[in-house]
C-alpha positions as CSV (number, residue, x, y, z in Angstrom):
1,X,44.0,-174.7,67.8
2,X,43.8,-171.0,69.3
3,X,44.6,-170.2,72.4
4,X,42.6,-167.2,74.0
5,X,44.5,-165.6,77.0
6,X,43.4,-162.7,79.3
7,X,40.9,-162.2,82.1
8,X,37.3,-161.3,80.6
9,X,38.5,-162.9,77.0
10,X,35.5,-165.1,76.5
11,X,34.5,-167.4,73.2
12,X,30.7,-169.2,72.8
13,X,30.0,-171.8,70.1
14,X,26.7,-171.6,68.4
15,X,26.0,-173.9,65.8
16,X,26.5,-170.9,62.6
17,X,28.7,-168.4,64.5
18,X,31.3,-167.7,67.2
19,X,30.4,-164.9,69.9
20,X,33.7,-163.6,70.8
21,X,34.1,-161.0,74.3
22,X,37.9,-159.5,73.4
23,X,37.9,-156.2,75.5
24,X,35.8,-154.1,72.5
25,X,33.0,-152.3,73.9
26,X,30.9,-155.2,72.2
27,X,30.5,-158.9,71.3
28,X,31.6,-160.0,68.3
29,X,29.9,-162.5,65.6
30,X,32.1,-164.5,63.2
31,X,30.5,-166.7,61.2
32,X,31.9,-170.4,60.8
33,X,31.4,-171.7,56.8
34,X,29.9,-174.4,55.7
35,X,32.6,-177.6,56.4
36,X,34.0,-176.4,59.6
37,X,33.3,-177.3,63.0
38,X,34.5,-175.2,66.2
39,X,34.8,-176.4,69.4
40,X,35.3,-174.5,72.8
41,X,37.0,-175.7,75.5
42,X,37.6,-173.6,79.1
43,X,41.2,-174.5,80.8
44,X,41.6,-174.4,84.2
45,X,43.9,-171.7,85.7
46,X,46.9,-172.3,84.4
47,X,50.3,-170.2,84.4
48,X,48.7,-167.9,81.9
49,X,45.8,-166.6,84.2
50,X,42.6,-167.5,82.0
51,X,43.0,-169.3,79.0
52,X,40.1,-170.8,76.5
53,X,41.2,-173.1,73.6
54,X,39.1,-172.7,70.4
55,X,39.7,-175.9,68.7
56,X,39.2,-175.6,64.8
57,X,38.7,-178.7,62.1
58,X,37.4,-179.4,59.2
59,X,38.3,-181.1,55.8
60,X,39.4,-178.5,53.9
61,X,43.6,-177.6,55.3
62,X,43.1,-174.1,53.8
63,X,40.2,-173.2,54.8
64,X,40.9,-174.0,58.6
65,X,43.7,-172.1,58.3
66,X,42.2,-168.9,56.7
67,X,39.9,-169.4,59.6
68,X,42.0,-169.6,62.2
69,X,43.9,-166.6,61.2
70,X,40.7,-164.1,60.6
71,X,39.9,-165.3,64.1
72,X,43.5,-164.4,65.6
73,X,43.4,-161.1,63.6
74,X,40.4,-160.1,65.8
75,X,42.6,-159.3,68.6
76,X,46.4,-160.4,67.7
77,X,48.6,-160.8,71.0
78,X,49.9,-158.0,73.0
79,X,53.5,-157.4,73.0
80,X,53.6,-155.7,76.7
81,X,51.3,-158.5,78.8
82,X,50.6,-161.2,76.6
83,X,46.6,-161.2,76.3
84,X,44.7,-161.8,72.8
85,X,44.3,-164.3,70.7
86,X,47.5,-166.6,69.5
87,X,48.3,-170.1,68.0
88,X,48.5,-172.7,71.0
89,X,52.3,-173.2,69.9
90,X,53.0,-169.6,69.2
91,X,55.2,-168.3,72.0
92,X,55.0,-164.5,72.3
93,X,57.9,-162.1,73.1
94,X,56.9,-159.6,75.7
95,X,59.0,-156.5,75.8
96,X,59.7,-155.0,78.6
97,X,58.2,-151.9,79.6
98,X,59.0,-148.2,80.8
99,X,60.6,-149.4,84.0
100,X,63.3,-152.0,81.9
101,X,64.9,-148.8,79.9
């Protein structure tokens, strides 16, 4: 499972592809192989401001997880606020910023 975190981050399932809105000046298309299945599910506000959870199966262990990771390599997570794409247990280290040196 992905988490997608940041206001305007958006994901769409289509049937073939995944339509992914990650702050690029376009959308982008990532196709989903044959034998995996994605599913998109919008959380409501939570502590994290907007967060949409891709949720990723199929039969094939390795091949979910090479998914999952070209997916979260679109737009890895930002040290300084957080937002991008991350693993729904991956906790993220923010550093602090000008004002904490």
């Amino acid at each position: 499972m992905l988490d997608i975190v940041g206001i305007g981050f958006k994901a769409d399932a289509k049937p073939k592809a995944v339509t992914f809105n990650l702050g690029y000046s376009h959308p982008i298309e990532f196709p989903i192989p044959e034998g995996i299945s994605v599913k998109v599910e919008k959380q409501p506000r939570t502590i994290q401001n907007y967060v949409t959870t891709l949720i990723i199966s199929g039969a094939n262990k390795q091949l979910v997880g090479q998914v999952a990771a070209d997916i979260r390599s679109l737009r890895k997570p930002d040290p300084y606020k957080g937002k991008g794409v991350r693993y729904t247990n991956e906790t993220v280290r923010l550093k602090v910023g000008k004002k904490g040196a």
